[in-house]
VOBA-1610 file (N, C-alpha, C; in pm, whole numbers, padded with zeros to 5 digits, always signed):
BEGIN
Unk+09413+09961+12126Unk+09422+09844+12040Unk+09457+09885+11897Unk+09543+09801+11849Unk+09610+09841+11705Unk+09448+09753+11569Unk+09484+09857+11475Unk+09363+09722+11343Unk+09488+09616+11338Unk+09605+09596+11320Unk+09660+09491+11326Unk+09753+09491+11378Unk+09812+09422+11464Unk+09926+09364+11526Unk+10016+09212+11487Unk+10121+09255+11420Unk+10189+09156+11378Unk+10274+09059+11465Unk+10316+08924+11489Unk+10416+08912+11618Unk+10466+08788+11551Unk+10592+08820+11508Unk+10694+08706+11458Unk+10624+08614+11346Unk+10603+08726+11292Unk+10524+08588+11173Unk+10622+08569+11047Unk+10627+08416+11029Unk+10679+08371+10911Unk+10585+08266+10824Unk+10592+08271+10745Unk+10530+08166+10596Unk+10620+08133+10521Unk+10625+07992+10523Unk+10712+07910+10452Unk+10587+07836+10347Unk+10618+07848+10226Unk+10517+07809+10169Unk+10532+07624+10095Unk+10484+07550+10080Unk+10511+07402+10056Unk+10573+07376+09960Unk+10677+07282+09919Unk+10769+07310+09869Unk+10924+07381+09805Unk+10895+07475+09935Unk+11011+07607+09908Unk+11078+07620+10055Unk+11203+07643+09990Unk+11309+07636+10135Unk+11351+07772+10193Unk+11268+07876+10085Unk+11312+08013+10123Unk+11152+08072+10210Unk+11201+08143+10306Unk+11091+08235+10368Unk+10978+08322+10277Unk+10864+08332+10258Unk+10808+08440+10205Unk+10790+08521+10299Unk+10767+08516+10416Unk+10807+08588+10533Unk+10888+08537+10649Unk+10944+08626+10727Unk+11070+08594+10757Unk+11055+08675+10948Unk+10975+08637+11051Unk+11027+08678+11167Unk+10941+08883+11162Unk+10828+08825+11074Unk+10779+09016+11064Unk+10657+09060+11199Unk+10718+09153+11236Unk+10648+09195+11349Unk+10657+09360+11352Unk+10508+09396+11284Unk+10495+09509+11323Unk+10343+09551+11393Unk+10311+09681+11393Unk+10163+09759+11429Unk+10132+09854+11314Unk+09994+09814+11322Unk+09922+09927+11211Unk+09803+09983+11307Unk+09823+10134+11344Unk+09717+10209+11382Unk+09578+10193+11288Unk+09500+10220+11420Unk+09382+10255+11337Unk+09361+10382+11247Unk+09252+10362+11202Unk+09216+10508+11129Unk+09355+10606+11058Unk+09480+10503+11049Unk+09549+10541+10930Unk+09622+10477+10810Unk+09640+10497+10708Unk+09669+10484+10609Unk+09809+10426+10610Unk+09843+10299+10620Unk+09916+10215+10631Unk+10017+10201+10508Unk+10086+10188+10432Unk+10163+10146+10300Unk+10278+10024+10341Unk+10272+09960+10260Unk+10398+09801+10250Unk+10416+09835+10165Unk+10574+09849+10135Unk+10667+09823+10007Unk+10778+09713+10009Unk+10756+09716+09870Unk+10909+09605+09863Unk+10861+09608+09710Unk+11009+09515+09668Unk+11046+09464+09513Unk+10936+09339+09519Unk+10907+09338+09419Unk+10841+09178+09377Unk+10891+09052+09454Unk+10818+08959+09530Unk+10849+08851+09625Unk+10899+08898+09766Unk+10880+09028+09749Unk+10944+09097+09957Unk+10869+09018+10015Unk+10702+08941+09983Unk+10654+08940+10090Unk+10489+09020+10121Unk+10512+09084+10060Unk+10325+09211+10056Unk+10275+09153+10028Unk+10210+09086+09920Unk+10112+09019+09911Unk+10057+08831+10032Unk+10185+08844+10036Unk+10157+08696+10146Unk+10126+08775+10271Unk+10218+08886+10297Unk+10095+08910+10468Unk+09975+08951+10442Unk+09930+09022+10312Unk+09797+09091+10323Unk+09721+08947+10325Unk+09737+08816+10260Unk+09666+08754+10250Unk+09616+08690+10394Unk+09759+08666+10487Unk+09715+08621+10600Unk+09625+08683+10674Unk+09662+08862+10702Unk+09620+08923+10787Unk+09433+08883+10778Unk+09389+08904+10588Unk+09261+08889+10564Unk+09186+08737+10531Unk+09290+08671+10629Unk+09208+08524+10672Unk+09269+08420+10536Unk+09273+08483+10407Unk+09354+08391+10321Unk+09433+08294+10341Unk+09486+08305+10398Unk+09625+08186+10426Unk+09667+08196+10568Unk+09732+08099+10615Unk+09772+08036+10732Unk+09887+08103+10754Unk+09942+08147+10877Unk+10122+08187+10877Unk+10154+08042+10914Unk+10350+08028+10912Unk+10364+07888+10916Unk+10406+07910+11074Unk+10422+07990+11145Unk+10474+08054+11307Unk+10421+08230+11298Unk+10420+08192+11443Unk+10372+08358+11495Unk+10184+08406+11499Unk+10205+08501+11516Unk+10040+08568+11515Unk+10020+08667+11481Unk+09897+08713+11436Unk+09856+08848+11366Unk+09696+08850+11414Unk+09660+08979+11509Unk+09579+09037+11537Unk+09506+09115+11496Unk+09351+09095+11405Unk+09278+09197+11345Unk+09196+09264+11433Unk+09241+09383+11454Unk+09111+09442+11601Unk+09117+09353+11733Unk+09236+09292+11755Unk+09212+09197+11881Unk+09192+09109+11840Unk+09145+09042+11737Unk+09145+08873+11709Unk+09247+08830+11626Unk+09260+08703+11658Unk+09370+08604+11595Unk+09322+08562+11449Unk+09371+08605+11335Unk+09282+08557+11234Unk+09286+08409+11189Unk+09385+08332+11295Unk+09399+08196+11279Unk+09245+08139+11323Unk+09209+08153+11453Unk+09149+08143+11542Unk+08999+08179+11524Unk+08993+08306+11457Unk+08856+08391+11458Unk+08810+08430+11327Unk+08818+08363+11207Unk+08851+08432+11019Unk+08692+08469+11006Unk+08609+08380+11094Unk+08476+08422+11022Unk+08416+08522+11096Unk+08488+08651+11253Unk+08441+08711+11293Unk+08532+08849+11220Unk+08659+08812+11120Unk+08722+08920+11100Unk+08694+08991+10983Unk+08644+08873+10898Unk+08589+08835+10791Unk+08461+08973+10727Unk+08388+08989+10838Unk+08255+09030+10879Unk+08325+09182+10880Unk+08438+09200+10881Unk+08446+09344+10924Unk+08572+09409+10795Unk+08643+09354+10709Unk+08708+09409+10642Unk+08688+09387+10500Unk+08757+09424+10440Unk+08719+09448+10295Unk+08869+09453+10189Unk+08846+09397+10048Unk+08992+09359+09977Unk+08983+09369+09857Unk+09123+09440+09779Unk+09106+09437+09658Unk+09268+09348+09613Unk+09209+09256+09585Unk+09322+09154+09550Unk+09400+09125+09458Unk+09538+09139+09449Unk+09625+09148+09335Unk+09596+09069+09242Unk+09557+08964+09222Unk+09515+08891+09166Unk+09354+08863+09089Unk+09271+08978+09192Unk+09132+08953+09131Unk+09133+09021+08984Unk+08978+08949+08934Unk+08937+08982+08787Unk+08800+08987+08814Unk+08746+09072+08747Unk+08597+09134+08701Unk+08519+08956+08630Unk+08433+08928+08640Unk+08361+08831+08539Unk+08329+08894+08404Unk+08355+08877+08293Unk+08325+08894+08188Unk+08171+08943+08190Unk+08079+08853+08241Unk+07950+08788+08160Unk+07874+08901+08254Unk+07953+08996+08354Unk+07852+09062+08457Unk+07912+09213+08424Unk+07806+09323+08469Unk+07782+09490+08444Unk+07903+09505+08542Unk+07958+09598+08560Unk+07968+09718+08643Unk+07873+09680+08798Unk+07753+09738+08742Unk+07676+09734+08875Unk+07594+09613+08925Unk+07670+09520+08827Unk+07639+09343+08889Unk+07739+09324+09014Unk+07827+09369+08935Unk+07968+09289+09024Unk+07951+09364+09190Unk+07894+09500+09193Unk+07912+09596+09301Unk+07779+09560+09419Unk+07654+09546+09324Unk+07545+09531+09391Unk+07506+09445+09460Unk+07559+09327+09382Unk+07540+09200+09455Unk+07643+09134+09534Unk+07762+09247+09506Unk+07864+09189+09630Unk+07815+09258+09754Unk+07734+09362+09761Unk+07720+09417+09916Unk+07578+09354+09941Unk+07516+09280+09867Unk+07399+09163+09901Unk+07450+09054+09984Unk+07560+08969+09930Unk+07610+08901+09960Unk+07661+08913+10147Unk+07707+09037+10132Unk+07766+09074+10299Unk+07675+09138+10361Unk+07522+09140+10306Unk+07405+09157+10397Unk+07392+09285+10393Unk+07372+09336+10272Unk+07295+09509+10296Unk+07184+09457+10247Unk+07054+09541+10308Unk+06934+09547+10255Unk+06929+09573+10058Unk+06809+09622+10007Unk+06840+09626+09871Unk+06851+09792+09881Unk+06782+09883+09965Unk+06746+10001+09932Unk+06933+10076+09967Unk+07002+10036+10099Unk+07105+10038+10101Unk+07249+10015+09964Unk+07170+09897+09935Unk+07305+09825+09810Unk+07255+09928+09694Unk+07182+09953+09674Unk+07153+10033+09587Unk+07238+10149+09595Unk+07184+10243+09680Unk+07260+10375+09764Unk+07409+10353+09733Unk+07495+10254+09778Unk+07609+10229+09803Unk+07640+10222+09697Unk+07560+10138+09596Unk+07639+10117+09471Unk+07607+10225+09357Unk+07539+10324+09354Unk+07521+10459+09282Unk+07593+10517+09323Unk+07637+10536+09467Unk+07756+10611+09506Unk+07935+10603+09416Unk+07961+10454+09509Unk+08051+10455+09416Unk+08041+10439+09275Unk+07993+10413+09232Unk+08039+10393+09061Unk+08025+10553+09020Unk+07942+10671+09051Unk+07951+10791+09011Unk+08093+10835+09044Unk+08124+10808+09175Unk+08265+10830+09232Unk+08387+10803+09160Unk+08387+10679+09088Unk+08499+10619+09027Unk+08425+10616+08866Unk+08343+10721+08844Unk+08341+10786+08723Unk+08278+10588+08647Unk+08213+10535+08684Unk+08200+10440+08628Unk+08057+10388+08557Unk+07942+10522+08658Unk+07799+10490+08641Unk+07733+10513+08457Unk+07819+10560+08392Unk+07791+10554+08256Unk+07787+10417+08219Unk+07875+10355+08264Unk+07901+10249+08181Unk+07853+10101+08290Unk+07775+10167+08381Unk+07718+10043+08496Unk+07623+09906+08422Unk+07586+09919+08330Unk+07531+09829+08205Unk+07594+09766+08096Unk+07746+09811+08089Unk+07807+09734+08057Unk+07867+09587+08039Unk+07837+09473+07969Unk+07956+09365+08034Unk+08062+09408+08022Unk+08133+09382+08128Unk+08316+09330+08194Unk+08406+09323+08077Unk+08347+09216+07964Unk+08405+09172+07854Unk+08422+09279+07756Unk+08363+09400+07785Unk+08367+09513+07683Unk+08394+09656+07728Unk+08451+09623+07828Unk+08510+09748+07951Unk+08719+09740+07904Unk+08702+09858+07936Unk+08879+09865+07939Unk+08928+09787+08011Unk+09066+09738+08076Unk+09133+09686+08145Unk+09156+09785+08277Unk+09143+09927+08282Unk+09157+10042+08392Unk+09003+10047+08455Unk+08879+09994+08316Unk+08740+10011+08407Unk+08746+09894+08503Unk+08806+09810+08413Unk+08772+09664+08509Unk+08841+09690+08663Unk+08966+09697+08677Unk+09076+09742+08825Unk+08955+09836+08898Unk+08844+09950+08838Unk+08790+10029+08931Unk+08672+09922+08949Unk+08614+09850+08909Unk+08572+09751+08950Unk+08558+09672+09070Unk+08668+09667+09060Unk+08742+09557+09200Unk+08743+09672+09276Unk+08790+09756+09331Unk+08799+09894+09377Unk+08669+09910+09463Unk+08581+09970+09348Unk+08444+09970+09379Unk+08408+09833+09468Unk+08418+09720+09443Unk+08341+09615+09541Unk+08379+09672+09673Unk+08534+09661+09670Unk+08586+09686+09823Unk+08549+09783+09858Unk+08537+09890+09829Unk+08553+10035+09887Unk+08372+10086+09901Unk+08275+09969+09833Unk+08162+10011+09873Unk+08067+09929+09963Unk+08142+09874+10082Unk+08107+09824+10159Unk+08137+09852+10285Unk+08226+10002+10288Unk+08244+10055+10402Unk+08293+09990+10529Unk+08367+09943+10530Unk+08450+09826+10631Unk+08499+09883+10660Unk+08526+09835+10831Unk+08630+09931+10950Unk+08762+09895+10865Unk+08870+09804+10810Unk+08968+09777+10736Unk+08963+09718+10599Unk+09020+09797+10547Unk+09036+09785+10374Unk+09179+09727+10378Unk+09197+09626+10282Unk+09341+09617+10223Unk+09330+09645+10054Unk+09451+09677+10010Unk+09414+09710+09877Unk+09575+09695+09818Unk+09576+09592+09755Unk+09709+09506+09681Unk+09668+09567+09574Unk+09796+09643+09544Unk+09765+09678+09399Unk+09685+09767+09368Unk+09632+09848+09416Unk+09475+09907+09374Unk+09465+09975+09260Unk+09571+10030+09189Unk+09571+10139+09110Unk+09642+10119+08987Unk+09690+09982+08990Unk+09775+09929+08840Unk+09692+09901+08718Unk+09794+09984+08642Unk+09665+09993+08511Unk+09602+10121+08501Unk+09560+10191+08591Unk+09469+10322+08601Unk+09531+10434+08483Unk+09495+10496+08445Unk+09541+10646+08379Unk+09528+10713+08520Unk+09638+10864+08481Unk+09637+10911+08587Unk+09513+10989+08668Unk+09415+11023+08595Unk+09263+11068+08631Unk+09195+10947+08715Unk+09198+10871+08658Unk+09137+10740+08761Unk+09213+10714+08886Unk+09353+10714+08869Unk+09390+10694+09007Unk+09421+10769+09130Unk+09385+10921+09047Unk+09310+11048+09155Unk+09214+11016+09187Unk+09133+10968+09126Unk+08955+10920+09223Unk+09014+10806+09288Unk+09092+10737+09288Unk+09097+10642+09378Unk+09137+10699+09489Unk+09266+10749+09494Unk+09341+10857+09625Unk+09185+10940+09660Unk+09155+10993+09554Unk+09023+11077+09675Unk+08928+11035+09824Unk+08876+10919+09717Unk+08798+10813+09795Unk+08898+10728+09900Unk+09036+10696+09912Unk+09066+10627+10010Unk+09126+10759+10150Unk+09118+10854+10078Unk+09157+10987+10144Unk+08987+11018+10241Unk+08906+10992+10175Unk+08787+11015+10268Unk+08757+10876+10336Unk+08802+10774+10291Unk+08771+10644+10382Unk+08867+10635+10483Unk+08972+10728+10501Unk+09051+10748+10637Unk+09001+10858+10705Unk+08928+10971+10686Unk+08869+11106+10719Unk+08764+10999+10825Unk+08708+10918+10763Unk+08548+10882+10839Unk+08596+10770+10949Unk+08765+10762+10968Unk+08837+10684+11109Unk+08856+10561+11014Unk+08825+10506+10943Unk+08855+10374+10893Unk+09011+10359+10854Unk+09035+10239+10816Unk+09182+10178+10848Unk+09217+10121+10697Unk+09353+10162+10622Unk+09345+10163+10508Unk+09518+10050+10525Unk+09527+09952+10478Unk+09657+09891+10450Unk+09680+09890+10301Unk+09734+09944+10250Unk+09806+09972+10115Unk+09903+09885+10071Unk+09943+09804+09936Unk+10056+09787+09887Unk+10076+09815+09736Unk+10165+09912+09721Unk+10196+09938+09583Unk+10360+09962+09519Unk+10296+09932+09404Unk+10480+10032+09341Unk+10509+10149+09312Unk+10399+10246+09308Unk+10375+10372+09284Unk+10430+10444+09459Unk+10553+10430+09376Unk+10632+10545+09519Unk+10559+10661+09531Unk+10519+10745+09426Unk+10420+10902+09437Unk+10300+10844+09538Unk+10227+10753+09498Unk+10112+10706+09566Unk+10160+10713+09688Unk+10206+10570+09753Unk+10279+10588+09842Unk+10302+10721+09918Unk+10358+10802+09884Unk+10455+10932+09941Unk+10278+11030+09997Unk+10219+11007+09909Unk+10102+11109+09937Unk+10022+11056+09997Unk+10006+10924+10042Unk+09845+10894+10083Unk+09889+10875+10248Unk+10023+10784+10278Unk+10078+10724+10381Unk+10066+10811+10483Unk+10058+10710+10607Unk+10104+10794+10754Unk+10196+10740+10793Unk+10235+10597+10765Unk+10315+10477+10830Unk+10380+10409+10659Unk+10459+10418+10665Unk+10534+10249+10581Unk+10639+10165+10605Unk+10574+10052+10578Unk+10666+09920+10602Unk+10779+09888+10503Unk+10854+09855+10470Unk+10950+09839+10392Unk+11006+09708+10408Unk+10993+09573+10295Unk+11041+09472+10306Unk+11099+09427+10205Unk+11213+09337+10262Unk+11311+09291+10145Unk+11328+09162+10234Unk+11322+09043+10101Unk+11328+08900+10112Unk+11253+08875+10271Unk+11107+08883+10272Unk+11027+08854+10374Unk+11067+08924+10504Unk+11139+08995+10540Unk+11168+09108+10684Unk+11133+09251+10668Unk+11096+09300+10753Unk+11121+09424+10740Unk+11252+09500+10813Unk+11270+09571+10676Unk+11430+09657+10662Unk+11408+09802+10748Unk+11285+09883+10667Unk+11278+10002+10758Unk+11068+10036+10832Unk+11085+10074+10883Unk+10929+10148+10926Unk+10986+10297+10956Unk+10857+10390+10944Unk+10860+10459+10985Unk+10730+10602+10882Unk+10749+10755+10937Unk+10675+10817+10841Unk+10767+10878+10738Unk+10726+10934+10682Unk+10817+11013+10546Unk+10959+11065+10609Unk+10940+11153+10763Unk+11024+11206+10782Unk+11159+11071+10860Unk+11082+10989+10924Unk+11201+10888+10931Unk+11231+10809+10886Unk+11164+10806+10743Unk+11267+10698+10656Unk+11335+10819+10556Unk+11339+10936+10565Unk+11392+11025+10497Unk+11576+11041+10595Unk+11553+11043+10721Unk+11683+10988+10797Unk+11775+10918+10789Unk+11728+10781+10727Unk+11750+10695+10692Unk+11860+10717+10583Unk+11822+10808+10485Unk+11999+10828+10381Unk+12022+10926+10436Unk+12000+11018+10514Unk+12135+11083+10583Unk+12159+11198+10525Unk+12070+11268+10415Unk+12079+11356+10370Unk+11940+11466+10325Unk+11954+11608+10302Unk+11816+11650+10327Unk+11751+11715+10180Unk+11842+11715+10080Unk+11825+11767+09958Unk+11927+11637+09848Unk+11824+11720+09706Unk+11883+11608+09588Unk+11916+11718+09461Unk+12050+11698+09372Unk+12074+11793+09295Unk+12100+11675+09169Unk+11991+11743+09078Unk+12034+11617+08959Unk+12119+11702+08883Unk+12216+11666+08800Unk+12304+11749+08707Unk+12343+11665+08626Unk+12300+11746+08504Unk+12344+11707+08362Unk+12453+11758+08280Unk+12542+11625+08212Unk+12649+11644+08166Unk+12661+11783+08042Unk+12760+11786+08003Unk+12794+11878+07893Unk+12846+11831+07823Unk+12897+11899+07740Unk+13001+11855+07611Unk+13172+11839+07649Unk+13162+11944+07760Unk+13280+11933+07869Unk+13326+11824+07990Unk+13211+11787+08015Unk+13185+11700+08128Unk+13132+11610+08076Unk+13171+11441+08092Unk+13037+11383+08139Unk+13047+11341+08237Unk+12965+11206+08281Unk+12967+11196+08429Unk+13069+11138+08524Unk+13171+11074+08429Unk+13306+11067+08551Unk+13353+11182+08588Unk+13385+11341+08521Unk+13393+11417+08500Unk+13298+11508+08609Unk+13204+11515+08583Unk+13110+11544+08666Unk+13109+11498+08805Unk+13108+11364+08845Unk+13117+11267+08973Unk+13226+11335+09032Unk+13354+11367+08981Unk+13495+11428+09021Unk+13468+11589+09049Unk+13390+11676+09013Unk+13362+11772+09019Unk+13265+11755+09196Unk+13209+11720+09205Unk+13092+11714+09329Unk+13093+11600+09435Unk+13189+11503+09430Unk+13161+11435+09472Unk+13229+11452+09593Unk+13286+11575+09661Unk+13344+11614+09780Unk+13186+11625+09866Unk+13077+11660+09811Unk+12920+11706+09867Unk+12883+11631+09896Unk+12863+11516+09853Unk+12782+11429+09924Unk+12747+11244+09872Unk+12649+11244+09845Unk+12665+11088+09763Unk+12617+11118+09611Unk+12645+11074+09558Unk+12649+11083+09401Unk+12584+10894+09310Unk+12468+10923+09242Unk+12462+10776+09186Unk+12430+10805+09013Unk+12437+10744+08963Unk+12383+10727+08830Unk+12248+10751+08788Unk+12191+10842+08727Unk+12011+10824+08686Unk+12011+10791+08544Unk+12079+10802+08494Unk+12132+10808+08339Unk+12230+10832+08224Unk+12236+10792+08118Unk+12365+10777+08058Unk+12409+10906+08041Unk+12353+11058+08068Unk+12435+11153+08111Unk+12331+11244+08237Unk+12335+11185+08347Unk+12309+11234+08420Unk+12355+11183+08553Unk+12386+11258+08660Unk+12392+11208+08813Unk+12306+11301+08848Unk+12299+11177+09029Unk+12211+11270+09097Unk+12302+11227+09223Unk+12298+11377+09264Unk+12366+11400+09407Unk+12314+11460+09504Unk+12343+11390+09644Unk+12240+11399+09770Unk+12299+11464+09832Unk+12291+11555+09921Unk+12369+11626+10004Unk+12252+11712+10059Unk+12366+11862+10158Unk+12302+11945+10264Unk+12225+12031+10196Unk+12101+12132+10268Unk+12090+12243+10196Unk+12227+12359+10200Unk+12275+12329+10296Unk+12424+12409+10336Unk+12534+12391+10247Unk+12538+12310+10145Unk+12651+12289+10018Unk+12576+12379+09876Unk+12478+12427+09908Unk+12318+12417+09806Unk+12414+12565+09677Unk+12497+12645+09763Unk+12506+12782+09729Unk+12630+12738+09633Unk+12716+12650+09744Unk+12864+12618+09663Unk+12861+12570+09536Unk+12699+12455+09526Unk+12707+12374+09396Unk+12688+12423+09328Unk+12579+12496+09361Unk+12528+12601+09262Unk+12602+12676+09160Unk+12702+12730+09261Unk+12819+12847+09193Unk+12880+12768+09076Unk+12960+12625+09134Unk+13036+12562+09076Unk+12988+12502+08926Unk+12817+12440+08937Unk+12766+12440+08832Unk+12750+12523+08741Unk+12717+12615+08757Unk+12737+12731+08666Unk+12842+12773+08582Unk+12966+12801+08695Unk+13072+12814+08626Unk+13129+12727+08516Unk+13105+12599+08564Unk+13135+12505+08465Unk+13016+12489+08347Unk+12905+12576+08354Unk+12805+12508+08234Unk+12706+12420+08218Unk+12707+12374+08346Unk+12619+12211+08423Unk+12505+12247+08504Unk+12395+12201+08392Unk+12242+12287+08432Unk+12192+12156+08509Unk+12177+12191+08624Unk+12134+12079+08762Unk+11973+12157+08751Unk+11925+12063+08808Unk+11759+12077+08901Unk+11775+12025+09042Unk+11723+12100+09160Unk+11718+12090+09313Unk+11591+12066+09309Unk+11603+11973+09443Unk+11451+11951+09492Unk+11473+11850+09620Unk+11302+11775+09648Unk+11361+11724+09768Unk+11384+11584+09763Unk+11435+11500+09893Unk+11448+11389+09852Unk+11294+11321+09834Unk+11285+11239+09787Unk+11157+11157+09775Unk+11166+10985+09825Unk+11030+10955+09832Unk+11052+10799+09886Unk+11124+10697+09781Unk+11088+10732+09651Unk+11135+10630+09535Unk+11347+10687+09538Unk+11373+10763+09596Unk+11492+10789+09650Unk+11574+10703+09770Unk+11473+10714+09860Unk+11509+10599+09985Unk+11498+10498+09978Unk+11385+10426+09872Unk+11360+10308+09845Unk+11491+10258+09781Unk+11557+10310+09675Unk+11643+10259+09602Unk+11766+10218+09701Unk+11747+10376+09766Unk+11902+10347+09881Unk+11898+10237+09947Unk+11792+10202+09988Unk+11812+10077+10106Unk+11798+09924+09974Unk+11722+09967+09880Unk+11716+09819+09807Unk+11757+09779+09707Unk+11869+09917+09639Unk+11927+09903+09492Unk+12035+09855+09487Unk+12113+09815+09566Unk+12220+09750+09544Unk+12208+09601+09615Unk+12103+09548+09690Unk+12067+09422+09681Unk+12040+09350+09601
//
């Protein structure tokens, strides 16, 4: 049994003639670390909402653990956990208001909510400031906030829209830590972000959607297939070259795009790796090699849409 099973689902939302989803049907294993991408309006945030009982699809079905969340919201309800693009901290409440009394609420004892909620907030570096009001917290304490509710209630499925916007980069290593051990202990992590790095490191699976469908699935290595090439050579212009100049120089290798007003970046074999090399040189044109990355594939399939 999949934590979710998608089957032809679309949402047409009231008033609008365009799809927010569009015919999406996929599977998310258990006990791994799931990622959805897309541009703003693909669509991520309207399935996470359905999958977690939020909203209605307008056709099709979606299976949490075997239930219909049309059908079953208050048995699915009971078992997952969310950090919502949209949520906000209350002003008027601590740190360890917002945490303690949300795992009251979903029925932990007190000696438990306690436990749970000293845990995380030390975790997400937050227990200094657990006496705090909301209203006098950063905008990065508040996001671990929301974080913390979800993530300290230990649910077989987490979704997490957004989880890490806003963070400095130290905070959103404790976040990766902690969702890195909430997949270790078998639990089921659905992700959506813009942070391609995030993405690239946490994932086992990603979805990829543009205007409510999905375009590609797969893991790193098969959506890396997907452009057709196995290395990336950025090269910067000269005083000799710039980049039409440059583009005409390399562009027998492979695909060539724009990164900047003097720079390309060109995709090709490791087997051209020696020729470019040479050729750069000779001409004066100090390139950097490396590999391709997801914020690479992402563009390919969605930058010229």
């Amino acid at each position: 049994m999949f934590a979710i099973e998608s089957l032809n689902v679309s949402k047409l939302y009231k008033g609008s003639n365009k799809k927010a989803l569009d015919d999406v049907s996929l599977k998310i294993e258990r006990g791994k670390i799931s990622t959805i991408l897309g541009r703003n309006g693909a669509g991520k945030t309207t399935f996470v909402r359905i999958c977690s009982t939020q909203l209605l699809p307008s056709s099709g079905k979606i299976l949490v653990f075997g239930d219909d969340v049309v059908y079953s919201p208050e048995k699915i309800r009971k078992i997952i956990s969310i950090v919502p693009q949209e949520g906000r901290p209350l002003r008027a409440l601590t740190p360890w208001d917002h945490i303690y009394n949300w795992l009251k609420i979903r029925g932990e004892s007190n000696s438990s909510a306690t436990r749970k909620t000293c845990d995380i907030l030390n975790r997400l570096d937050l227990y200094s400031a657990k006496d705090i009001p909301v209203l006098n917290l950063s905008g990065g304490m508040k996001q671990k906030i929301l974080v913390g509710m979800a993530m300290a209630t230990e649910s077989p499925l987490l979704f997490l829209d957004e989880p890490t916007i806003g963070l400095d980069p130290v905070s959103r290593r404790q976040v990766w830590s902690i969702i890195k051990d909430w997949k270790n202990k078998g639990r089921t992590i659905v992700l959506t972000t813009h942070y391609m790095d995030e993405a690239e490191l946490l994932s086992d699976s990603i979805f990829i959607l543009d205007k409510g469908k999905v375009i590609s699935k797969g893991n790193m290595t098969d959506l890396r297939n997907t452009l057709n090439y196995q290395i990336r050579v950025d090269i910067h212009e000269s005083s000799k070259y710039n980049n039409t100049g440059i583009k005409d120089l390399f562009s027998s290798f492979g695909k060539i795009i724009n990164i900047s007003s003097d720079s390309i970046r060109l995709f090709t074999f490791e087997t051209n790796l020696q020729e470019i090399s040479k050729l750069a040189m000779n001409t004066n044109l100090s390139f950097a090699v490396s590999p391709i990355t997801l914020d690479d594939i992402f563009v390919n399939l969605l930058g010229g849409k």
